[in-house]
VEXDO-918240 format. One record per atom (N, C-alpha, C): residue in one letter; x, y negated, z negated. Coordinates in steps of 0.001 Angstrom, whole numbers, plus 524288, in hexadecimal, padded with zeros to 5 digits. Atoms other than C-alpha are relative to their C-alpha. Layout:
N
AXYZ
...
END
This chain:
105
X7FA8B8006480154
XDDC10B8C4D9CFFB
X8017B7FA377FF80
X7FEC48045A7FE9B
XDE137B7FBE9CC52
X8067F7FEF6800C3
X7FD41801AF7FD1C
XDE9DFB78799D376
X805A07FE067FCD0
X7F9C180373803C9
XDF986B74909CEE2
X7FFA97FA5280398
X7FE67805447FC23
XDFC46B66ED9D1BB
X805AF801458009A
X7FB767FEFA7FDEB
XE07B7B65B49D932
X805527FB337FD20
X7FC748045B7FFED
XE1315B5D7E9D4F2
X801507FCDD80324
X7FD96803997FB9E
XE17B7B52219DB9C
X8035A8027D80418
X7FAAF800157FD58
XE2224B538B9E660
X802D87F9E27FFB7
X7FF1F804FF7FE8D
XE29B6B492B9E3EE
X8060B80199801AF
X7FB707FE8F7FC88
XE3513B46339ED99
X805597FF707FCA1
X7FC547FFF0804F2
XE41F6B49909E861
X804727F9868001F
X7FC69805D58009B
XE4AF8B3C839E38D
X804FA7FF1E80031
X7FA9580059800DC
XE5830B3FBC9DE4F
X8023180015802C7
X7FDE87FEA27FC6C
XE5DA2B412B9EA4F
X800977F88F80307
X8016B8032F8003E
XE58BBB335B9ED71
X8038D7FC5D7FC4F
X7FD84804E2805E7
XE5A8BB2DA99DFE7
X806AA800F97FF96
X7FA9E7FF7080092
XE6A26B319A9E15D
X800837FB088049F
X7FEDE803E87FB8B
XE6A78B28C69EE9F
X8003C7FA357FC33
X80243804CC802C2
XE6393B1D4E9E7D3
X804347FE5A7FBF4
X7FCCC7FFC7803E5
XE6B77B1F2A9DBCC
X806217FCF4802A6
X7FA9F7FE837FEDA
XE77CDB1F3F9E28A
X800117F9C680481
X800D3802097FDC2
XE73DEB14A39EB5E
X800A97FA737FAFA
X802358049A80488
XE6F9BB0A2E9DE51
X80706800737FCF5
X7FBB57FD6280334
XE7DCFB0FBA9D728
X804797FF86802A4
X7FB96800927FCCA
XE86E2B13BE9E1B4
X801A48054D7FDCB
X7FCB27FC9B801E7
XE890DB1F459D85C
X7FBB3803DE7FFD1
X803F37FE027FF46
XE8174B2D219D9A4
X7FD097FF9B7FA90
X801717FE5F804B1
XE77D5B2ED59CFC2
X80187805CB7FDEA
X7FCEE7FC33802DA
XE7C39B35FD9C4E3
X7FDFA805D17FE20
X8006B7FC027FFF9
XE7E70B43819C3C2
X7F956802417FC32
X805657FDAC80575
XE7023B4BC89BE60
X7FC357FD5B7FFC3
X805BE803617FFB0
XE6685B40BC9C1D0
X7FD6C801EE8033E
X805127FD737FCA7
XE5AA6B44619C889
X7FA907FC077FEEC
X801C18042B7FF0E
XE5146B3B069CE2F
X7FA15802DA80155
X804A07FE507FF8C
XE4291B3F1E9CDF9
X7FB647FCDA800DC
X8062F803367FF94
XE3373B3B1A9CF6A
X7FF86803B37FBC0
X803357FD9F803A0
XE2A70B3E6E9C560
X7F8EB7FBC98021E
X804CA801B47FE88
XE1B6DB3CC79C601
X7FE267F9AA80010
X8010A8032B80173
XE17C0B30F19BF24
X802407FEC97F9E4
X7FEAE80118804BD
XE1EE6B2A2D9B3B0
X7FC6D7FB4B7FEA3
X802FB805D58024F
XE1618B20D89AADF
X803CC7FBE67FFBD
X7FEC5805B680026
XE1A90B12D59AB17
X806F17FFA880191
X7FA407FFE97FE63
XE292BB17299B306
X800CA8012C803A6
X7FF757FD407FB7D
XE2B56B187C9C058
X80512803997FFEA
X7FD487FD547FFDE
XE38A2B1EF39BDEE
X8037A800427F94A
X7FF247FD7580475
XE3FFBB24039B1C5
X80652802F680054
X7FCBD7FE4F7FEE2
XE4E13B267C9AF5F
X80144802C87F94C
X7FF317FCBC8066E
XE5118B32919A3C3
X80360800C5800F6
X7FCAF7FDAF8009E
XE5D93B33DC9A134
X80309803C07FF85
X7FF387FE028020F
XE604DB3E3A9997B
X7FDDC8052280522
X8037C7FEB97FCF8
XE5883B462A9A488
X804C67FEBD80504
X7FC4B801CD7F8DB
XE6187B3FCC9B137
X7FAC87FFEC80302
X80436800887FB42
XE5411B3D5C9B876
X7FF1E7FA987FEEB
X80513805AC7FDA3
XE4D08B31829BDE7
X7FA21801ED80229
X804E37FE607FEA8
XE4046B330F9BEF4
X7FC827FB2A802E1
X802BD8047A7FCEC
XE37B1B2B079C82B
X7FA938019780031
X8058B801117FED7
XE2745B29019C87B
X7FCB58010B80383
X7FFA97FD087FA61
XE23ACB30139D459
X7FBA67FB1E80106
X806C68043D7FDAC
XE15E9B280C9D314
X800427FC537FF21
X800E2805FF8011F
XE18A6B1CA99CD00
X804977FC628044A
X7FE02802F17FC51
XE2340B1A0D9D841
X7FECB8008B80636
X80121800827F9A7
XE1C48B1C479E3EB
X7FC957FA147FE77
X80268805767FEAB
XE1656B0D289E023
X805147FC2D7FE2E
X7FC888036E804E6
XE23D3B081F9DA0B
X805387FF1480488
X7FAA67FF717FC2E
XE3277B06BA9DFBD
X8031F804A67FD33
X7FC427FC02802FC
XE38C5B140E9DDFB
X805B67FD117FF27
X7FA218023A8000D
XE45FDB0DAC9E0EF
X801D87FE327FC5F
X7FD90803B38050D
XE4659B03E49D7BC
X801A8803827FB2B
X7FF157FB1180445
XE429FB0EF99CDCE
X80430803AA7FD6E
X7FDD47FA957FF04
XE4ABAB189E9D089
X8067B7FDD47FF48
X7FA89803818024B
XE5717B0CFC9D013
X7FF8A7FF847FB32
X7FEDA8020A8057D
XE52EEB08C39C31A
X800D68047A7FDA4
X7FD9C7FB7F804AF
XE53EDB16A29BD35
X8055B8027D80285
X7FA637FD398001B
XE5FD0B18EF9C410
X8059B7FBBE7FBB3
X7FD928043C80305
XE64A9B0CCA9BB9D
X800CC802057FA4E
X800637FC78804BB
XE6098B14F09AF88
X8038E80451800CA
X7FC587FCBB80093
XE67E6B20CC9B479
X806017FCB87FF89
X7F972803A57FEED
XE7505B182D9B8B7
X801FE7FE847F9E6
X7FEE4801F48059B
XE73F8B111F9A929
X7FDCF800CA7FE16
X802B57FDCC803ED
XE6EE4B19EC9A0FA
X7FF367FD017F9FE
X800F2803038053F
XE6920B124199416
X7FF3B7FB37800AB
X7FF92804797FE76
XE688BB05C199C6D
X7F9277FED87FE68
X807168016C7FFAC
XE5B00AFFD199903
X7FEF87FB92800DC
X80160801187FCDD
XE52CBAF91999FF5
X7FF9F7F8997FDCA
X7FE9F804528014F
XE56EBAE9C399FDB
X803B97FCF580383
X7FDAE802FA7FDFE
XE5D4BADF1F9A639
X804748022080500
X7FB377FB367FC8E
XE6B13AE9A29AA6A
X7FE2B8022C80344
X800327FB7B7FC0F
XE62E5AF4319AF27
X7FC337FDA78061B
X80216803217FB6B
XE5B52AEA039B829
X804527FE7B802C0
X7FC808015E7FDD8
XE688AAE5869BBCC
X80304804FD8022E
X7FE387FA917FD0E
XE6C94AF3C39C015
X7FDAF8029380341
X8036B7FCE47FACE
XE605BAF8729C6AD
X7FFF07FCD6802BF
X7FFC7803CB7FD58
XE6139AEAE69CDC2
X804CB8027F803C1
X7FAB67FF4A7FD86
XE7027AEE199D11B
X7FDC58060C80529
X7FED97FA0C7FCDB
XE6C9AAFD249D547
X7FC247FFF8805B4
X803127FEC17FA39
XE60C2AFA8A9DEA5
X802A57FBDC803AC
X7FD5E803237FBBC
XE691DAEE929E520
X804438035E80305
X7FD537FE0A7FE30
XE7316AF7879E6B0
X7FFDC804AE80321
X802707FC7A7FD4E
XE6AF2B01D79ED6B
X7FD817FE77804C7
X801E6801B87FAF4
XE656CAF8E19F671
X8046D7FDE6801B7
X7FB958017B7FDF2
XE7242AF4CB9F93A
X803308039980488
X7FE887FAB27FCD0
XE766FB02E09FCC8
X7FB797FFE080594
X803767FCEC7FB2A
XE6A6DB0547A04C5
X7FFA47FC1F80506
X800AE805257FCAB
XE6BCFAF734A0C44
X806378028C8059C
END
């Protein structure tokens, strides 16, 4: 008989990623988002689809990386949708993780 592989368990986030969110913002994240792992993305530790309301995060490629940082910069993508990636959105994910360690201080 052969064997099923099993799927990951991976631990659940959104619950999490609303704190964080809300922490970098001040404001909850917005209604219908949903904050996930996925196996392995080629050359992206995390991934924000719009159209979709998910964030998707690298399950494997961030157990060697900084989820945090990650997981701020695509909440920078949800917050300003169409914002691309340049000078501003360095000046916003800058703002959101200061302001998260600010909260958590």
């Amino acid at each position: 008989m052969k064997r099923r592989k099993r799927k990951p368990a991976y631990p659940p986030l959104t619950a999490v990623a609303r704190r964080i969110y809300r922490g970098c913002f001040g404001d909850p994240l917005p209604t219908g988002w949903r904050v996930e792992y996925v196996g392995f993305m080629r050359g992206a530790l995390g991934l924000c689809i719009e159209k979709e309301k998910r964030v998707l995060l690298s399950w494997g490629d961030l157990k060697r990386s900084d989820a945090l940082a990650t997981l701020v910069h695509e909440f920078v993508h949800v917050r300003v949708p169409g914002l691309r990636h340049g000078a501003e959105f360095r000046r916003l994910e800058g703002a959101a993780m200061r302001q998260l360690w600010r909260r958590a201080a």
